[in-house]
C-alpha positions in Angstrom: -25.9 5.2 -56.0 -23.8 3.5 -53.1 -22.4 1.1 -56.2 -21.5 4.1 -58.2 -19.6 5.8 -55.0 -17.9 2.8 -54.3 -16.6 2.2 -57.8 -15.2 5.8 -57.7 -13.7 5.9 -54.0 -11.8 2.4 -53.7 -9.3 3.2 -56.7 -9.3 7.0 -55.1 -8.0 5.6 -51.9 -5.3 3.2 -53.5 -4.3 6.5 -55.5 -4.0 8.4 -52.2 -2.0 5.1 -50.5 1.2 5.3 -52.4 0.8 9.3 -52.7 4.1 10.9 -51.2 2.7 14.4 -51.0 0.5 13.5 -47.7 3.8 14.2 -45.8 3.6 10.7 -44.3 6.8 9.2 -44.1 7.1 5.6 -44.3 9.8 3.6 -41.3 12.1 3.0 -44.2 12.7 6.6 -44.7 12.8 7.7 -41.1 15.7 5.2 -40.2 17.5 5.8 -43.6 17.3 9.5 -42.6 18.7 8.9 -38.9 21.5 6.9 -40.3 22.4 10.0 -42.6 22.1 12.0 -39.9 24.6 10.2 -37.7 26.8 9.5 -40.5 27.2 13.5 -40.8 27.5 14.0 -37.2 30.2 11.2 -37.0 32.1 12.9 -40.3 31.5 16.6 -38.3 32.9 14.9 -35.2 36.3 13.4 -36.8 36.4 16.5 -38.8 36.6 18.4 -35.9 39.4 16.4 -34.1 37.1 15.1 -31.7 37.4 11.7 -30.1 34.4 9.3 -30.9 33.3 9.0 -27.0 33.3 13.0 -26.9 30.9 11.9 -30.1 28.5 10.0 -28.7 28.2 11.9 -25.2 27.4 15.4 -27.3 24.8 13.6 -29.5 23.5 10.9 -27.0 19.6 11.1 -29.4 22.2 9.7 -32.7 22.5 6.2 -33.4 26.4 4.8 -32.2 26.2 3.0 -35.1 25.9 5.5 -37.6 28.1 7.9 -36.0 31.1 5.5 -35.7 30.8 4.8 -39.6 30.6 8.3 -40.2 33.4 8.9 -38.3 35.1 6.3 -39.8 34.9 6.8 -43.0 35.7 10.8 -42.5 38.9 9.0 -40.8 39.8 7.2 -44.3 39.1 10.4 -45.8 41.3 12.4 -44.3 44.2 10.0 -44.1 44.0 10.0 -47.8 43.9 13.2 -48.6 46.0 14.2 -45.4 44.0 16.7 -44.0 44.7 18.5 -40.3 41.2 18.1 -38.2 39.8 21.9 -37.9 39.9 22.6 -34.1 35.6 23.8 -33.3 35.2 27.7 -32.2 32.8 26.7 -30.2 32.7 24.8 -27.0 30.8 21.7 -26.2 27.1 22.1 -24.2 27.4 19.3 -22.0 30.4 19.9 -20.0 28.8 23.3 -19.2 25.6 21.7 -18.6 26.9 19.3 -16.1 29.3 22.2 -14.4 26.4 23.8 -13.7 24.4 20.7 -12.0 27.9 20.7 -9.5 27.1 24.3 -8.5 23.8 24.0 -7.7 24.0 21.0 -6.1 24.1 22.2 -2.6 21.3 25.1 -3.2 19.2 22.6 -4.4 20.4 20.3 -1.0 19.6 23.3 0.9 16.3 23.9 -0.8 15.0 20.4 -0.2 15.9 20.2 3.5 14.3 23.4 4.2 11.1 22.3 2.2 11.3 19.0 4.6 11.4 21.1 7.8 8.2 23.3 6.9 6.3 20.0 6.2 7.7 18.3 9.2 6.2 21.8 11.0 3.0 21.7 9.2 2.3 18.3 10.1 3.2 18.7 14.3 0.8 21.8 13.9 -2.0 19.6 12.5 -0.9 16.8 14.8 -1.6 18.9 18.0 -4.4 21.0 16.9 -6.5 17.2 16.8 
């Protein structure tokens, strides 16, 4: 019985190994897909007039490699073919994000000394009651 299962499950799992349907994705496919991926942000990037540090600062997760060739090659494209970049109609996230850090920077200052000053209280009160 044991002989008979193992006959039947060993060429089941090797079956199952190479099977692409499991969703699994092997680390060949997950870097070639991140190198596509930065390619097309690189090519979006250049594209959109946009210089290739403004590039890498908007997509810091990309890899630099793969954006620079995109943007790159969307470069040789469109010297060839003289295209005009497309300006964006949208507005970069980080600039705003960082803006926003500068406001709130002395709230936060404020916030963080007052926090001190209760603790500082709390512990004279505890301090004198022993």
């Amino acid at each position: 019985m044991r002989r008979a299962l193992l006959v039947f499950i060993t060429p089941v799992c090797f079956w199952l190994a190479g099977c692409d349907m499991l969703g699994i994705e092997g680390a060949t496919v997950v870097a070639e897909r991140k190198a596509a991926e930065g390619k097309a942000v690189g090519a979006a990037c250049r594209h959109a007039g946009r210089a290739i540090e403004d590039c890498y600062t908007l997509n810091k997760k990309a890899d630099k490699a793969a954006i620079y060739a995109g943007w790159r090659e969307m470069d040789d494209y469109m010297r060839e073919n003289k295209l005009e970049p497309v300006p964006p109609q949208l507005k970069a996230e980080a600039p705003k994000a960082k803006a926003a850090e500068s406001e709130d920077e002395p709230e936060k200052a404020a916030k963080a000394e007052g926090e001190t000053k209760g603790k500082e209280a709390r512990v004279k009160k505890v301090a004198s009651a022993h």
